[in-house]
N, C-alpha and C positions, 0 to 999 in steps of 0.2 A: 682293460687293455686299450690303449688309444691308437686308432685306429692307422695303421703302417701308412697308408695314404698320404695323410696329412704331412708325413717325412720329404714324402719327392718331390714335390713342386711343381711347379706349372706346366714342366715338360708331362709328365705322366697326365696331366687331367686332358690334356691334349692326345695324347698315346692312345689312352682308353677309356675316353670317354663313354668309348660304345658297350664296352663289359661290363655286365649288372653291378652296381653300386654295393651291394653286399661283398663284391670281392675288394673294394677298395674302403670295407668298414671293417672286416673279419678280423683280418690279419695282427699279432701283438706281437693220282695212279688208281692202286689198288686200295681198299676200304677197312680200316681194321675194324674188328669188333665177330657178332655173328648175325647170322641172316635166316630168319623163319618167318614160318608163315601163321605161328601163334598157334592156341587151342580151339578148338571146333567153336562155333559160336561165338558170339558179342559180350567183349566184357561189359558190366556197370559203368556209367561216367560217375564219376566220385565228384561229390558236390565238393566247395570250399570247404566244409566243417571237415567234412572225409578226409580230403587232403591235409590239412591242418594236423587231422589224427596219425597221417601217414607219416608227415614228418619229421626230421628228427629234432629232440628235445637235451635238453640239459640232462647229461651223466648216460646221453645212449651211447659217446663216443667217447670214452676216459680219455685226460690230459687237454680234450678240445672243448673251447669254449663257444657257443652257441647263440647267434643274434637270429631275430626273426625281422621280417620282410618290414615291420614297423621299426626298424631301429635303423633301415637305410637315410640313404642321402644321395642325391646328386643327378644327372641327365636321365631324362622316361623315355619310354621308347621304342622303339626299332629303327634299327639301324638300315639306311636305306644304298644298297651296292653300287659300285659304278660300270657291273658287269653284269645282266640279268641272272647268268648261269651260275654265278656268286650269291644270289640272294638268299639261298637257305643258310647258307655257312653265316650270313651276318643278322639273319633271324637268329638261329640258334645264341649270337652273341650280344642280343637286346633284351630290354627284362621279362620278354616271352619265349620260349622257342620258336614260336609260330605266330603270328598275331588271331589264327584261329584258333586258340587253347580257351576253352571257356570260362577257366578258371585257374588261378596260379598263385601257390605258394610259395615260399623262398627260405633260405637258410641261409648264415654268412657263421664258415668255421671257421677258427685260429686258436693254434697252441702257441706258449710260451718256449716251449722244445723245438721249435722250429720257426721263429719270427718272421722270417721272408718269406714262408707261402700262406697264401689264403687261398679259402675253398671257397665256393658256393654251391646250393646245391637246389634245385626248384623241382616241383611237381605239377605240372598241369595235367588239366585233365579235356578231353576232346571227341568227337562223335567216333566212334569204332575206326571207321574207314578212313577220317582224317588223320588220327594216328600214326596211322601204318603210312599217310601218303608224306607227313613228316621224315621220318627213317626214309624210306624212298628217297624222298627229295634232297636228304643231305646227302645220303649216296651217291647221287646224281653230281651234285656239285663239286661235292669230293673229286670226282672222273675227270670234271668238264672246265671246271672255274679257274686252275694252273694253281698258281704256289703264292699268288699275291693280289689284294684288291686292296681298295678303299671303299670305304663307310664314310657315312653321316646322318647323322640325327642333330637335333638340334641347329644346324645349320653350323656345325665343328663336324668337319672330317678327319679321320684316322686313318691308316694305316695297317693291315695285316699282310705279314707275307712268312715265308718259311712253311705252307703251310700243307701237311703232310698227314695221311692216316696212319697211325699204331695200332699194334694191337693189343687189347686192353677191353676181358671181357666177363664186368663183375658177376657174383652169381646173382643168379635170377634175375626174372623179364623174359619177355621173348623173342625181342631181338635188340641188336647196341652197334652204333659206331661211335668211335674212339681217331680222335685227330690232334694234334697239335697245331701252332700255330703261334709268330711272335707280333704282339702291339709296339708299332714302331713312332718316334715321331726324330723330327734333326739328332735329338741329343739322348734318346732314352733307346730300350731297346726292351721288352719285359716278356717271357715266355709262358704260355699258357699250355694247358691239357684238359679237352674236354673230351667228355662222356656223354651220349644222350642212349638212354634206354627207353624202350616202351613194354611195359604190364600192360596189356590189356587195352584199355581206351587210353590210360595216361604215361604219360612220357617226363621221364627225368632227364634232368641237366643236369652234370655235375664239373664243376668248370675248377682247375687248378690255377694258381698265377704265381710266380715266384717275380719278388721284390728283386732280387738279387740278379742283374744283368749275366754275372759269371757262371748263373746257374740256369744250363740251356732246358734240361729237362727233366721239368717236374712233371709229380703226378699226383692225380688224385688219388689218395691216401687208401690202400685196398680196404684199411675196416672201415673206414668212412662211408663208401661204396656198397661194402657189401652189408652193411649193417641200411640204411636207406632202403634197398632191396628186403629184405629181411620184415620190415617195417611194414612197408607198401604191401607184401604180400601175405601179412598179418590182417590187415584192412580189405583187402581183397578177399581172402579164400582163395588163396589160389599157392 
């Protein structure tokens, strides 16, 4: 499947430049999510290899087809806010959640049954405490940040606004916020749905994009979601 990106043109690489590169390869107030305080004790930090194990692979999600972190393309990074109190929400939309993950995997979905959205889905993994202060931190900004910032990396800035909590809270982990939010630039206008969960020391992203301007709101695909969880907590014990 060739990559839906390659379709929109220059408006889009401008749009979202700052959203991981696997979403633009996949493709052929209040807080939504829940809020805990985890299980007694320190989970494991799960090396790369771990992660790698956790993620998911060709035929764990019938119908979608499955790119790994090596088959990307395009801007590295984090995204750097033009509003401090914004700066988790455009971590969360750079190729780490955090730039403190000590290690991260990546996933780029897309089905032919649904050509205008791609997935992406990443696992990092981080010291217990850091974790938890990730989730934190996008909660914060969720509150604090309003409805619209700009990003840059690279030295191309974007564009996010619309941007709003859902609620959207797949099984398992122990705790998740769920937001949306649209990449904008003059002429383009593209809708996103992100997830970040935390298991334990690591923390998933699972970011939605829809191609399609007309279509305000996508989601990440619940067996997508909950099948990732499923996985992670396979490798875990937990």
């Amino acid at each position: 499947m060739r990559a839906k990106a390659q379709t929109t043109g220059t408006a889009l690489a401008v749009a979202v430049f700052t959203v991981p590169a696997l979403l633009l390869t996949s493709a052929c107030g209040a807080v939504g999510g829940t809020d805990g305080d985890g299980r007694p004790g320190e989970a494991a930090v799960l090396s790369e290899s771990r992660l790698e194990e956790a993620g998911l692979a060709r035929g764990d999600v019938p119908g979608y087809q499955v790119a790994d972190d090596r088959a990307s393309s395009g801007p590295e990074g984090q995204p750097e806010a033009d509003a401090r109190e914004c700066q988790p929400i455009a971590d969360i939309l750079g190729d780490e959640p955090d730039g403190r993950a000590l290690d991260t995997v990546s996933r780029g979905l897309g089905t032919p049954r649904d050509p205008d959205l791609a997935v992406s889905v990443s696992l990092s993994s981080y010291e217990p405490a850091t974790a938890k202060d990730v989730l934190a931190g996008l909660r914060a900004a969720l509150r604090d940040c309003g409805s619209a910032f700009l990003a840059t990396v690279q030295e191309r800035t974007g564009r996010y606004e619309d941007i709003r909590a859902v609620d959207y809270a797949p099984e398992g982990g122990d705790e998740s916020v769920s937001f949306t939010a649209t990449a904008t630039d003059s002429d383009t206008r593209l809708p996103l749905h992100i997830v970040v969960v935390r298991g334990g020391s690591t923390v998933v992203r699972m970011m939605a994009l829809s191609f399609d301007a007309k279509r305000t709101d996508p989601r990440v695909p619940r067996r997508i979601a909950d099948k990732q969880m499923e996985k992670l907590a396979g490798v875990t014990g937990s």
